[in-house]
C-alpha positions as CSV (number, residue, x, y, z in Angstrom):
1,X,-24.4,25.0,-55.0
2,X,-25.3,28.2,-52.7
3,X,-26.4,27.5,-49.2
4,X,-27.1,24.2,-47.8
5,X,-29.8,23.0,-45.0
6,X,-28.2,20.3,-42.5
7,X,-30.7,18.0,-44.2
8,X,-28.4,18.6,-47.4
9,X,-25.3,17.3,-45.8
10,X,-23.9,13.5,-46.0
11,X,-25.5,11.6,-43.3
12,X,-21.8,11.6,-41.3
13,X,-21.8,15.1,-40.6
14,X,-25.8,15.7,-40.3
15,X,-26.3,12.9,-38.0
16,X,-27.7,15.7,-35.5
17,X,-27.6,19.2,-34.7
18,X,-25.7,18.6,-31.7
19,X,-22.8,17.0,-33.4
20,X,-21.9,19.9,-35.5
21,X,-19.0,21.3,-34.2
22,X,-19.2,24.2,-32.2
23,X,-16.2,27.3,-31.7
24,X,-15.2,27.7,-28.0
25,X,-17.1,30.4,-26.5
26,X,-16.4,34.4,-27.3
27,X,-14.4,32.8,-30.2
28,X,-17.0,35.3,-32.4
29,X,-15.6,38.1,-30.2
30,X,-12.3,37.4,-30.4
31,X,-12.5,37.3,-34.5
32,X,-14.0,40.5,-34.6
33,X,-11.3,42.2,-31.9
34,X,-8.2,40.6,-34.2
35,X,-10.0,42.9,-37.2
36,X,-9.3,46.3,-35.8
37,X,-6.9,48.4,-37.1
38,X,-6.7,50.3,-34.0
39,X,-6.3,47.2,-31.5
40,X,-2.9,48.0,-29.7
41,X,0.0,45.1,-28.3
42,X,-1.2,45.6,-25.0
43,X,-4.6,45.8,-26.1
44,X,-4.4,42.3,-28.0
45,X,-2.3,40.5,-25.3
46,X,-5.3,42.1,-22.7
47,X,-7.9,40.6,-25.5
48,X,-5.8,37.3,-25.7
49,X,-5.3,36.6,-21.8
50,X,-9.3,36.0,-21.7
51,X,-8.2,32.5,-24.2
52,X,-5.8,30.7,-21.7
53,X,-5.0,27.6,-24.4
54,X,-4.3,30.1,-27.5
55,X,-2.6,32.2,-24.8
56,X,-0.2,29.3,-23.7
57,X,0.5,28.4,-27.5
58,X,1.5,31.8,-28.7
59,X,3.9,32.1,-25.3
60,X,5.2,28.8,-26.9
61,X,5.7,29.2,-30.5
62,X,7.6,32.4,-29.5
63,X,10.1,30.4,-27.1
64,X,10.3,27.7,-29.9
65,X,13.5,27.6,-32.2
66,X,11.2,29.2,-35.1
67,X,11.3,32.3,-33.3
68,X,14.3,31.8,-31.5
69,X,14.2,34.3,-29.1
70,X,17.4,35.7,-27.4
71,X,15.9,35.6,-23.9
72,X,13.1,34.0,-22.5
73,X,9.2,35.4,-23.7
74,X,7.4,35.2,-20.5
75,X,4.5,37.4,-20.9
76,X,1.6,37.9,-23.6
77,X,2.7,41.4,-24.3
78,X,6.4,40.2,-25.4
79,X,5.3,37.5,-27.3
80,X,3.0,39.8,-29.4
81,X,5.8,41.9,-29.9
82,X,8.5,39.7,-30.4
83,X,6.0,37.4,-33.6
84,X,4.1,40.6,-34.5
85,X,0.4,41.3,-35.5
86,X,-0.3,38.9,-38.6
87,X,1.3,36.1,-37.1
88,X,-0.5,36.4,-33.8
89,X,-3.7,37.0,-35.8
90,X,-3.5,34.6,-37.6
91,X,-1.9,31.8,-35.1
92,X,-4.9,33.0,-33.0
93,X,-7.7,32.3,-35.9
94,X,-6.2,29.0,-36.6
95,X,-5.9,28.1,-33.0
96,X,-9.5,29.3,-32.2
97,X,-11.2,28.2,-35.3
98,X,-9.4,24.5,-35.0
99,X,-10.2,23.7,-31.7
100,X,-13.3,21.6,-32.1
101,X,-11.6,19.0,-34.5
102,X,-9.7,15.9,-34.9
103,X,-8.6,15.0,-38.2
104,X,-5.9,12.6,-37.6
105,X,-8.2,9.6,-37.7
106,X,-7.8,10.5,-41.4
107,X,-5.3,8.6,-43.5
108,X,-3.2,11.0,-45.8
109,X,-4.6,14.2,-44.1
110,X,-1.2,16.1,-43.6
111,X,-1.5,18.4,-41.2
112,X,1.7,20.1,-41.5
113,X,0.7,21.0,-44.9
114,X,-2.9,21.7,-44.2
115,X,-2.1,24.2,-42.1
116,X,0.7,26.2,-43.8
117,X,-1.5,26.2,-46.9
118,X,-3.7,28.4,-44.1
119,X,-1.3,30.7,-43.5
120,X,0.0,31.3,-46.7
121,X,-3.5,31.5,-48.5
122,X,-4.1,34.2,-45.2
123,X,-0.7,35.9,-46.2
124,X,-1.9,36.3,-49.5
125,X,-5.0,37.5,-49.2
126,X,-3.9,40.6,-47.4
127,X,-1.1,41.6,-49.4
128,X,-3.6,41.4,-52.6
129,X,-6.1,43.1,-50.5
130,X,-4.1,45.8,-49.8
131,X,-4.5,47.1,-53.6
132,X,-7.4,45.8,-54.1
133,X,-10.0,47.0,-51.0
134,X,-12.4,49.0,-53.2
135,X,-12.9,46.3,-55.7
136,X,-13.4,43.1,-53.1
137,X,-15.1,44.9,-50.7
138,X,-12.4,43.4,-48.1
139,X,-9.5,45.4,-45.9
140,X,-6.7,43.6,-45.0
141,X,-7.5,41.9,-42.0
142,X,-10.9,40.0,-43.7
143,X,-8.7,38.9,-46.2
144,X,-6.0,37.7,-43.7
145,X,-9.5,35.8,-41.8
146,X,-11.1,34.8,-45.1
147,X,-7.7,33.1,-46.1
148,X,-7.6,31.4,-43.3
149,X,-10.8,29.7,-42.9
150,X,-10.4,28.7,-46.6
151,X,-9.7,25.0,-46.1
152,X,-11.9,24.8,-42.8
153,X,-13.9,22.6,-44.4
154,X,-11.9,19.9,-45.1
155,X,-10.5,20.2,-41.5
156,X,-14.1,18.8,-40.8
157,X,-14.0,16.2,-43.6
158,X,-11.3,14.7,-42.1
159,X,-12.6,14.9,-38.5
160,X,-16.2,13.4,-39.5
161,X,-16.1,11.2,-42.6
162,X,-11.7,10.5,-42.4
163,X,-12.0,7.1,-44.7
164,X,-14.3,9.1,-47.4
165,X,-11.4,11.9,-47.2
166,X,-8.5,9.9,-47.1
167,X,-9.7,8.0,-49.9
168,X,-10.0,11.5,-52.0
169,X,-6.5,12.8,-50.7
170,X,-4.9,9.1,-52.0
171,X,-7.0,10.0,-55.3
172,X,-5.0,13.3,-55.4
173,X,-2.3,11.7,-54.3
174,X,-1.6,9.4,-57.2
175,X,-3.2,11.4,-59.9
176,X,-2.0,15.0,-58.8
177,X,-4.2,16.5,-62.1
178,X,-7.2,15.8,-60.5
179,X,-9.3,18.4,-59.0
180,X,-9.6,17.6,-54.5
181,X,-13.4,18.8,-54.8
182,X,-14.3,16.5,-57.5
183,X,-12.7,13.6,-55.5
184,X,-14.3,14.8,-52.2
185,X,-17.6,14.6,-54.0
186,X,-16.9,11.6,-55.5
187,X,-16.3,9.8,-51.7
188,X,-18.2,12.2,-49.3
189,X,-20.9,13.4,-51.0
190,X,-19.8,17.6,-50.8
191,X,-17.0,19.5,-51.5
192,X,-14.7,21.3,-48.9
193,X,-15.8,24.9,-49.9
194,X,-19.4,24.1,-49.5
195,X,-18.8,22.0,-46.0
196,X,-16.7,25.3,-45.0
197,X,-19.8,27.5,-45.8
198,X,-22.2,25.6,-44.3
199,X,-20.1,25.7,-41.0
200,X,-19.4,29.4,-41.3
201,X,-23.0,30.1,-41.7
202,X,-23.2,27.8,-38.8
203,X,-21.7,30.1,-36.6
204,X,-22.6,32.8,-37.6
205,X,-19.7,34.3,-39.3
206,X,-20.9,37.3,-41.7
207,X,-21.8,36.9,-45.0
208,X,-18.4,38.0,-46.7
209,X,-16.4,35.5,-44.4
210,X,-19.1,32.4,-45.4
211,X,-19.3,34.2,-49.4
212,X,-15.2,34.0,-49.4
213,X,-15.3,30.4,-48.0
214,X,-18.4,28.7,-49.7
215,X,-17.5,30.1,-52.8
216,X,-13.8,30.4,-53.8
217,X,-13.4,27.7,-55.9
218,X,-16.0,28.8,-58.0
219,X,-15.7,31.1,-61.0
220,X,-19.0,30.5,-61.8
221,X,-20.4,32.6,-58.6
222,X,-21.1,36.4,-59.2
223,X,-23.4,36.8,-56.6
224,X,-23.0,39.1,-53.7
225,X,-19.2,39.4,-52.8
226,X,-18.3,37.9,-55.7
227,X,-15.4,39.5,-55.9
228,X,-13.9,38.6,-52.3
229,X,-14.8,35.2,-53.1
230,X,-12.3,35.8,-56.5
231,X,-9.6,37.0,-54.4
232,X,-9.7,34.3,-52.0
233,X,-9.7,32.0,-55.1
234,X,-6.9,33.6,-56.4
235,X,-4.8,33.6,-53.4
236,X,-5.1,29.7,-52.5
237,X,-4.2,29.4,-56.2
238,X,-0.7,31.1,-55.3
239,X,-0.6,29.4,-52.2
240,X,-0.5,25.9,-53.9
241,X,1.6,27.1,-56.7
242,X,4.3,28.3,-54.5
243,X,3.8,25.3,-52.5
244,X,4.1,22.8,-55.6
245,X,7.2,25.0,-56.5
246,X,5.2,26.2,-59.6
247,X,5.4,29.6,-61.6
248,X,2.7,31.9,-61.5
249,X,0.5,32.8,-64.5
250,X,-1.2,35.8,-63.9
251,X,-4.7,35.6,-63.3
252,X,-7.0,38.0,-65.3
253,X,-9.7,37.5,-62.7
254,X,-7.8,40.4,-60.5
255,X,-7.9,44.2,-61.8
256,X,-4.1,44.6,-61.0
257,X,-0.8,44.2,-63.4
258,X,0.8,40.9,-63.8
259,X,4.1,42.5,-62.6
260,X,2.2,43.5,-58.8
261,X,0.5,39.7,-59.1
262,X,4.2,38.7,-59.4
263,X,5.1,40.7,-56.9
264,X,2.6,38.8,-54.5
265,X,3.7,35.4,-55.4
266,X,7.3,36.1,-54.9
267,X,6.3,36.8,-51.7
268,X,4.3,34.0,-51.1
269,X,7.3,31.8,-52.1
270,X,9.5,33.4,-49.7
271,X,7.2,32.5,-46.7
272,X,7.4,28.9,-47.8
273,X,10.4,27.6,-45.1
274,X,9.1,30.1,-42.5
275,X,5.8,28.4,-42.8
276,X,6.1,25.0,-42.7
277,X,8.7,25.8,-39.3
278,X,5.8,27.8,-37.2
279,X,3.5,25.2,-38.2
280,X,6.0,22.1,-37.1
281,X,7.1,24.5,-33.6
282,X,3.2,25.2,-33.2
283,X,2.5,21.5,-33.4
284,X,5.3,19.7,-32.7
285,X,5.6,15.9,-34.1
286,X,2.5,16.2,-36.1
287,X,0.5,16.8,-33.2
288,X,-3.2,17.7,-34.2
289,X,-5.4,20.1,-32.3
């Protein structure tokens, strides 16, 4: 399946244009700005000041017992510095691109898990990317956003059709050899890479971002960034495996060595803990965006 028309969609989330979710404003901007190499602390907390509710979140996560700062963080600037560039990247993506929905309506949707399966699909994305630029056509930081928006679109699933979903996460659930998109299919009519593309495409994200997203799960796609879409494949792979406290068999999909794949995934498994406690401090008692 390549790009969808709203009129391809299951009736729940094509009711009408003006239901499809929409990112706060200058959320494109702020996407872009979190891409540059050159963008300083100051220059991000200056960037991040001009989104009050991310700004107010970050300021929190770094007082939280995650980060467990030795005095208070009371300013943009020290909360950048005291969580560092990825995480406030990516925290900020998450934050920004999550906004609009409201999956806990859903039965089964996890959010905790949901949303560390982000971050560590993000995190290892850009530590395969950083070998790998020339051949995916992606630096770091795309990987990093591409990681993250992996999953976005069962994030809507949940929001707009949450019996359909839940039904397909129980499905999962109980049978844990069955494949999430065939059961999504199976109860909502699409898939959650092809409800993330359509969304991406939505708002106008470029065509590696919406590539990456639409078509990760599909080894059949060797169409134009084929190979970012790979990568991103690749790295939810690792994500879940580490997750699922699985080994990792290389992938021959990636031109690198098995040992430097390794290398990767033993990193991925050490973010586990760290994960899963910035997601519970960033929202606290399962609270949903």
């Amino acid at each position: 399946m390549t790009s969808l028309n709203i009129e391809d969609l299951p009736a729940p989330l094509a009711q009408s244009r003006s239901r499809i979710p929409a990112l706060p404003p200058n959320t494109g901007l702020l996407l872009r700005s979190l891409s540059d190499d050159k963008l300083s602390l100051s220059q991000l907390a200056g960037l991040l000041e001009r989104f009050p509710p991310i700004a107010a979140r970050l300021i929190g996560l770094a007082n939280s017992s995650w980060s467990a700062p030795a005095s208070p963080i009371t300013s943009l600037e020290m909360a950048c510095s005291r969580m560092g560039l990825d995480v406030i990247r990516s925290v900020s993506i998450g934050l920004a691109v999550g906004t609009p929905f409201k999956p806990d309506r859903c039965p089964g949707f996890d959010s905790d898990r949901f949303w560390a399966a982000s971050i560590l699909t993000a995190d290892a994305a850009s530590w395969l990317s950083a070998n790998l630029e020339s051949w995916s056509g992606m630096d770091t930081h795309s990987a990093r956003t591409a990681g993250l928006l992996h999953n976005l679109g069962l994030l809507w699933l949940a929001d707009r059709m949450p019996e359909q979903t839940g039904q397909a996460l129980m499905t999962i659930r109980q049978a844990p050899e069955q494949n999430l998109n065939a059961a999504l299919i199976a109860q909502c009519g699409i898939d959650y890479p092809n409800a993330g593309g359509f969304l991406s495409e939505h708002w106008h994200l470029p065509e590696l971002l919406v590539t990456a997203v639409r078509q990760h799960a599909n080894p059949e796609y060797h169409g134009s960034h084929w190979a970012a879409a790979r990568l991103i494949g690749v790295a939810e792979s690792m994500a879940s495996r580490a997750w699922q406290g699985q080994e990792w068999d290389a992938s021959p999909v990636l031109p690198i060595t098995a040992a430097e794949q390794n290398t990767v995934f033993a990193r991925v498994l050490a973010q586990i803990d760290e994960a899963r406690a910035m997601v519970r401090s960033l929202f606290p008692a399962g609270q949903q965006q």
